[in-house]
N, C-alpha and C positions, 0 to 999 in steps of 0.2 A: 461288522454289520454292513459296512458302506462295502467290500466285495460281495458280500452274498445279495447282496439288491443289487449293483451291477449282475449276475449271473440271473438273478429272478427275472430282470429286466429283457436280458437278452434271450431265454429262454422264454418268456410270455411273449416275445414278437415273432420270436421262430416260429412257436407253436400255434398261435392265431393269424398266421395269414389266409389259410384255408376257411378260417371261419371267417374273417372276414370279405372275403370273396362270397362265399354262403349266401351272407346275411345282406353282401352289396347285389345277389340276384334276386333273392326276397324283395327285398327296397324298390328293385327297376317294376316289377309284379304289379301290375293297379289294382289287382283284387287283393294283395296284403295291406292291411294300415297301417301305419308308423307306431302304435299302441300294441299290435299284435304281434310284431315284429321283436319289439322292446321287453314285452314280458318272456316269450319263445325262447328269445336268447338268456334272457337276466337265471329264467328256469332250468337251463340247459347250465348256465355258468355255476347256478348254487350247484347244481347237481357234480357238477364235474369238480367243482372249489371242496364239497362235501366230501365225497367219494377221496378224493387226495389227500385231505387232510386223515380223516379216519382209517385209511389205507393205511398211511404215513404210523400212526399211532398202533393201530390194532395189527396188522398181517402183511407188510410190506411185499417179503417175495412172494407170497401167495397170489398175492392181487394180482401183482407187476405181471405176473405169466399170464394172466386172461386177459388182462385191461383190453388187448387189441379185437376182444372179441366183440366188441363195443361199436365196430367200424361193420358189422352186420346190418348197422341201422340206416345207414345212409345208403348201402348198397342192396336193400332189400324196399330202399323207399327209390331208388332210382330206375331198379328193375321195374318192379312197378307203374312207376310215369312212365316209362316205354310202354310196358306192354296196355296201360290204357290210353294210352294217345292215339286220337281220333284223327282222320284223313278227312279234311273238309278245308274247303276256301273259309267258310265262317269263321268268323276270332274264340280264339279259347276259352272257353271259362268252367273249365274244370274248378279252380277257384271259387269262382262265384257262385257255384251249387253246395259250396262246403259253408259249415257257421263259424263264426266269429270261435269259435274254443274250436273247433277240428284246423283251420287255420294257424292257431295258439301250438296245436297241439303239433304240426308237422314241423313249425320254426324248432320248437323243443327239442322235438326227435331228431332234427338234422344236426341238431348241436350236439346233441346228448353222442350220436355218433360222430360229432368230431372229437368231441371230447377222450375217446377213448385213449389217443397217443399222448394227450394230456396230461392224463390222467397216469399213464407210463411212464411219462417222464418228469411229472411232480413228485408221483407217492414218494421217491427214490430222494428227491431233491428234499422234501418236509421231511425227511426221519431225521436229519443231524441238526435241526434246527429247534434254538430252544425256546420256550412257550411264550415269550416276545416275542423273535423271529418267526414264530410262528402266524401267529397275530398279525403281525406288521404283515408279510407277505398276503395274508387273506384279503386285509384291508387292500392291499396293491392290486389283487389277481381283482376284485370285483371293480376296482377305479379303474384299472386299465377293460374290463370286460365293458364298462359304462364308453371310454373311448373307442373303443372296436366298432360299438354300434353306432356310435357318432359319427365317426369317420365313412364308415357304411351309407348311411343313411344321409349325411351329406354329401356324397360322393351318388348315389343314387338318384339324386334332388337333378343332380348334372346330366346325368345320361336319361334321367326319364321326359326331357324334353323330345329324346331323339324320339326315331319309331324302331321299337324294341322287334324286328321280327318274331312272329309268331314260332318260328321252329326254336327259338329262345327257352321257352317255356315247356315245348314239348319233346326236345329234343333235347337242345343242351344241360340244361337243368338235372334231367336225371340221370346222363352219361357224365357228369360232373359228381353228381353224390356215387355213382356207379365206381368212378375213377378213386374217390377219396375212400369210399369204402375199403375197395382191394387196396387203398395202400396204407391204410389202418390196419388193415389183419395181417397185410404182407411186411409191414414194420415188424409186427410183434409174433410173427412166424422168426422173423430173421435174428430177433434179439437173442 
């Protein structure tokens, strides 16, 4: 037990550091709130913790070959913020014209597409493992998803003093999901 939580361990830091960068650009955002932020992810985490496990159980190669098509989401939400980003001196607030749930609802979907290689590289890792280890790893993927966003969100607390350039939001942010997308589908192109 004590290698295979070594290996879960080191395989849930590999595989969240893109979402935690994500969730650390969300955080610097003043029109996301720490509440919308927290559920986005925690939704995107069951989805992805879900999806692994029943993979894992029900159809493992099946899944494993598409999972990467899951990196669609982040590079279709990044396309996107480019092509509606506006040219003006004024400050952005693309944000601030969305509600409290379309907010909710874009943390989700940016998870939900990082998840994809996650999702690849769990279903594989949950098939040899027995329905304690099973268990036990669940409990771990969602405490460490609860640290991800801590770390996030503390660390966001630091840089949201600075001033976040406007091109931050409108530019980097969705050449960032644009980036992680192609290299979610170009992971699971190359497996």
């Amino acid at each position: 037990m004590l290698s295979v939580l070594a290996v879960f361990v080191g395989i849930f830091v590999l595989t969240h550091l893109d979402t935690l960068l994500v969730l650390l650009v969300f955080g610097t955002s003043p029109e996301y709130e720490t509440p919308e932020i927290v559920i986005g992810h925690f939704l995107s985490t069951g989805f992805g913790l879900s999806v692994s496990v029943l993979g894992s159980v029900i159809a493992t190669e099946l899944f494993h070959d598409y999972a990467f098509l899951l990196g669609l989401l982040p590079l279709t939400l990044g396309v996107r913020g480019l092509y509606l980003r506006h040219e003006t001196n004024e400050p952005v607030r693309i944000a601030q014209a969305m509600s409290r749930r379309h907010r909710i609802s874009n943390v989700t979907v940016a998870g939900v597409g990082l998840n994809g290689e996650n999702i690849a590289i769990f279903v594989p890792f949950f098939v040899g493992l027995t329905a304690v280890e099973l268990a036990t790893m669940a409990v771990l993927y969602i405490a460490g998803a609860g640290v991800v966003v801590a770390v996030a969100l503390l660390l966001s607390l630091r840089t949201a003093r600075l001033a976040i350039p406007r091109w931050v939001e409108t530019v980097l942010v969705p050449v960032v999901l644009i980036f992680v997308g192609l290299y979610v589908l170009s992971a699971g192109w190359l497996v």
